[in-house]
N, C-alpha and C positions, 0 to 999 in steps of 0.2 A: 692696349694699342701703343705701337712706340709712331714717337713726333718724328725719327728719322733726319736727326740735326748732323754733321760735319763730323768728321771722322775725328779731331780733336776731341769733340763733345762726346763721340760713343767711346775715344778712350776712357775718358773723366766715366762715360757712366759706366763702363767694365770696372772700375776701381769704385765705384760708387755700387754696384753689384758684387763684388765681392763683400766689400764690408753688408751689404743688404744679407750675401749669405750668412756670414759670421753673426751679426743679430738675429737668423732664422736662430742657428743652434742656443746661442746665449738667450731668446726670449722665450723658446720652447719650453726650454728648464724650467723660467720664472713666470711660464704661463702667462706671459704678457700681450700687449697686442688686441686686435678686432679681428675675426675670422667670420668670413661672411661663406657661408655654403652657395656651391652653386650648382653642384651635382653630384648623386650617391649612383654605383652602380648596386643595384639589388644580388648582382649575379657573384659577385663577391666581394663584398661588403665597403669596396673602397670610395674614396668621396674625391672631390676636388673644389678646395677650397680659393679665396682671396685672402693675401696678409701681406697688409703694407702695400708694395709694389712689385710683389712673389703670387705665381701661380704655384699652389702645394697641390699633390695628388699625394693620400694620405690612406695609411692601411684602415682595418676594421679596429685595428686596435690605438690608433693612433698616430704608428709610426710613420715617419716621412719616409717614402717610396719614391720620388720625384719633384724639382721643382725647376720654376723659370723664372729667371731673375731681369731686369733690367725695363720692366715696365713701366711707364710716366703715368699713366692712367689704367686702372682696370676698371671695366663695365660691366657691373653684373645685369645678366639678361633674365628678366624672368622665365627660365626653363621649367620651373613647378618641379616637385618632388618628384620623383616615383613612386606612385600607388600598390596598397599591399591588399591582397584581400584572401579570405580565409572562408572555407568550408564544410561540413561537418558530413559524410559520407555515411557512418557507420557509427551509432546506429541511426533508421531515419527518423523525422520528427513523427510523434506520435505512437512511438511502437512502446508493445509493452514488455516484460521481462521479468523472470521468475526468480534472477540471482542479485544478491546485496549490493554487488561492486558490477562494472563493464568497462571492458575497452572502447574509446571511442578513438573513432580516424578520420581522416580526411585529407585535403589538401590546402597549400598554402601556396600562394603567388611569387612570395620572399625568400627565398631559399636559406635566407641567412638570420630569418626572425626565428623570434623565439617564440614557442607556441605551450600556452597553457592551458587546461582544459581545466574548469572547477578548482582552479590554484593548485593544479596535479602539473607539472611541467611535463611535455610530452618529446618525444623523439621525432625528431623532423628529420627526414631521408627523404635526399632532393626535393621534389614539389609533394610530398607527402609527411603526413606527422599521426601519431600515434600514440594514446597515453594511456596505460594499463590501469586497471585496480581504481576506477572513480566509484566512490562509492555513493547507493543511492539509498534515500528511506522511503518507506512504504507508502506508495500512493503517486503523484504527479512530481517529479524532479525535473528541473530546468538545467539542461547543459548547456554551457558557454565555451566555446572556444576561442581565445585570446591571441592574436598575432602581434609581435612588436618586435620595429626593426632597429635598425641601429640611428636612423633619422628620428627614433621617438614615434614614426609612426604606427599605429593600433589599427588594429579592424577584428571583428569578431561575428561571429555565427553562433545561432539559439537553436535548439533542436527541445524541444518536448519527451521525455520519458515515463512509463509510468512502470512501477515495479510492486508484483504484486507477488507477495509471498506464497513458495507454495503450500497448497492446504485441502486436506481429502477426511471424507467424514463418512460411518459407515455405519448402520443398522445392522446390529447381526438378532437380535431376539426383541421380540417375536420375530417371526418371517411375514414376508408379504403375503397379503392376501389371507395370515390367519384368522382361525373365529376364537373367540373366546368367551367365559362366561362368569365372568368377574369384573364388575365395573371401572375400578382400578388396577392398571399393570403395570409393571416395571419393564423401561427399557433400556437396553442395553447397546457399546457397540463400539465402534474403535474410532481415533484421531490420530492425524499425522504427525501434529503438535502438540504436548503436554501443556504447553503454554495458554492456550485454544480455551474461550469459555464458552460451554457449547449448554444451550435451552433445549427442550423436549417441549412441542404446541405450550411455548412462553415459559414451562419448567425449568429454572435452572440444575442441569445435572452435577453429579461427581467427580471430576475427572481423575486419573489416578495412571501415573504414564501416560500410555497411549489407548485406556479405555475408559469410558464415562457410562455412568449411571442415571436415571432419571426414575424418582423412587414416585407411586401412587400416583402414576397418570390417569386421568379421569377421561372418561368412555362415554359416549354419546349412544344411545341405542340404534342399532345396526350398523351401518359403514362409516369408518373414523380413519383420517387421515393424521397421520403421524409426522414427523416434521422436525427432525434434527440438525440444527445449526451449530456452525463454529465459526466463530468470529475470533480476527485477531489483529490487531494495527491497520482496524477499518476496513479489513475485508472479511467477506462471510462466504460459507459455500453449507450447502443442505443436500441432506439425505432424504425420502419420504416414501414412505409403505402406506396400505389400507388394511384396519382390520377390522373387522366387524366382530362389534359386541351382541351373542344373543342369547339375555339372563334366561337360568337356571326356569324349570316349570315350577308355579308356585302351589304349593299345596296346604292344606289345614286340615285339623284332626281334633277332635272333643274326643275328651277323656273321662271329665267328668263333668254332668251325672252321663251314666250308663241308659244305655238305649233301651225306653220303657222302664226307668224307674217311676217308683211313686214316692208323690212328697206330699205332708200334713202342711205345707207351707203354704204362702202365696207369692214367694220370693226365693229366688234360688239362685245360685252361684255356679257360673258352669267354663271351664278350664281346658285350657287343651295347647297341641304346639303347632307351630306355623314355620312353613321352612325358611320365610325371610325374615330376621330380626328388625329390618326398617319397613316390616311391614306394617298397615292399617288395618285393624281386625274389631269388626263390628260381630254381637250376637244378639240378634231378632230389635238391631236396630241401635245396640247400645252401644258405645265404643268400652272395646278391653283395654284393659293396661297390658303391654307387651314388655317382656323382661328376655333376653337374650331369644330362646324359640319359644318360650310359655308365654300363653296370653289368660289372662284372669279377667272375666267379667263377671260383677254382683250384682246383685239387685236386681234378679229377670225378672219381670213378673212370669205368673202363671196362673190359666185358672181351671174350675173344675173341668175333668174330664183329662182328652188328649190333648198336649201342647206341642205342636213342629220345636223345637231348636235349633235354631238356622245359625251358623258360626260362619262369616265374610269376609277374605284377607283380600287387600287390592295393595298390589305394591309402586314402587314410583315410576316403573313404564309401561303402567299400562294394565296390567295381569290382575285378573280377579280368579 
C-alpha cells in the first residue's frame, strides 16, 4: 500500500526506490534479506513474493521476471498455497500381474511437480505422468506415487499390486484315467520353471530343466488321485489325474510233497511258490516262511490214512 504523501516526498521515494532496486540486485547475490511468499502459480512455476519494500514476481528457477518498488508497507494476505494432488490410473488398485516390472500412469494437478513413482522418477506430460520399468516382487507390492511442487508441496496416491509369477505344471505319464497293476508308480511331467519345487500326493520330485520325476508313488487300492504341484516365491499351481490301482490275481502252488504221496512220518514239510512275495501264506493252519515266491512250511502234522493239504495266500488288499 503506498501512504500517497506530496510530490517532494514521492520524489525522495523514486530515489529511495532506486537505491531499493540497487539492493534487490546487491542482496540477491548475498542471499540476504526475508522473503515472505504470497503466491505460486502452479501453471508455470512462477511465485510472487514480499522483500523489503519490493513486490518480486520470480521465475521457477529463481530468477527476477518483475518487480515493484516504492511500497511503505506490504500486507501479506493470507491467499493459502495452491493445492497439488496426484493420481494413479494405471494400473488400478488391486490388480494382479504376471510380469516383474510395470508402467504405471496417471495424472497430476501440477503440471510443474515432479512426480515419483517407487523412487522411479516418472515423465509428466502436461496433467499426465508416467514411469516405466517399476519393479515388483512376488506377491502384494504397494505403489506410491509421489507429487512435489516447487512450493515443497507433496501429495501422493497408493494403489495395491499383486504379481504373480507365471507358472504351469503338466502330467504327462501315466495318463488320466489309467489302470494299473503295481502298487508303486512313477510319475512323470513338465514345468515352466526349472526353479519350481514341485511334490507328487506330498512326494518331493526330480526336477531336471523343465521336467520332474516322482519315483515309488504309493497306490491306494482302486481310484487314486494324483496331484502335482509347483510352487515358487509363494505361489503354487497343480496338475491332477485319477488312476486306478487293480493288483495282479493272486495265486499259490505246492510243489512239494506231490499229490498222494505217502509218508512213514507224522510231520512233514510242504513247499511251494505264491505269486506275491508280501504275501501271507498259511498251510492247514500253520504260517510258511515266504522268501522272494517260495514259501516253506515244517512241521505239518499228519495222520494215518488221507491228509487234505490245504496251502492259503491272502495278500495286503484283500485277495485270498
Amino acid at each position: 500500500e503506498d501512504d500517497g504523501e506530496d510530490d517532494d516526498s514521492d520524489d525522495s521515494d523514486d530515489d529511495h526506490d532506486s537505491k531499493d532496486k540497487d539492493d534487490i540486485d546487491d542482496d540477491s547475490e548475498n542471499c540476504e534479506g526475508n522473503l515472505i511468499a504470497l503466491a505460486l502459480d502452479p501453471s508455470d512455476g512462477t511465485g510472487w513474493v514480499a522483500w523489503r519494500k519490493t513486490l518480486l514476481k520470480l521465475s521457477s528457477s529463481g530468477d527476477k521476471l518483475l518487480w515493484l518498488t516504492g511500497f511503505k508497507q506490504i500486507e501479506a494476505l493470507d491467499i493459502g498455497l495452491p493445492k497439488i494432488g496426484i493420481k494413479i490410473t494405471e494400473p488400478l488398485n488391486g490388480a494382479t500381474v504376471d510380469t516383474p516390472s510395470i508402467t504405471v500412469a496417471g495424472t497430476v494437478t501440477d503440471r510443474t511437480a515432479k512426480v515419483t513413482v517407487n523412487g522411479i522418477e516418472a515423465t509428466v506430460t502436461g496433467a499426465a505422468f508416467e514411469a516405466q520399468g517399476v519393479s515388483l516382487q512376488p506377491g502384494t507390492n504397494t505403489i506410491t506415487a509421489t507429487a512435489t511442487n516447487i512450493a515443497g508441496l507433496t501429495a501422493s496416491d497408493t494403489v495395491s499390486v499383486t504379481y504373480k509369477p507365471p507358472l504351469s505344471i503338466k502330467i504327462t505319464s501315466p495318463q488320466n484315467g489309467a489302470q494299473v497293476s503295481t502298487p508303486n508308480i512313477n510319475i512323470t511331467g513338465t514345468i515352466s520353471d526349472s526353479k519350481a519345487k514341485v511334490t507328487v500326493n506330498g512326494i518331493e520330485a526330480v526336477v531336471s530343466g523343465n521336467t520332474f520325476t516322482a519315483s515309488n508313488v504309493p497306490l491306494n487300492l482302486g481310484i487314486n488321485t494324483i496331484t502335482a504341484t509347483a510352487s515358487l516365491s509363494g505361489f503354487s499351481v497343480s496338475d491332477t489325474i485319477s488312476i486306478t490301482f487293480t493288483p495282479p490275481p493272486l495265486s499259490i502252488k505246492i510243489d512239494t510233497p506231490l499229490d498222494g504221496a505217502a509218508f512213514s512220518t507224522s510231520r512233514i514239510t510242504v513247499t511251494g511258490t505264491v505269486s506275491d512275495s508280501k504275501a501271507k501264506v498259511t498251510v492247514n493252519g500253520i504260517e510258511a516262511v515266504v522268501s522272494g515266491n517260495i514259501f516253506t512250511a515244517v512241521h505239518i502234522p499228519i495222520t494215518i490214512g488221507s491228509n487234505p493239504i490245504a496251502a492259503i495266500a491272502a495278500d495286503r488288499w484283500g485277495q485270498t
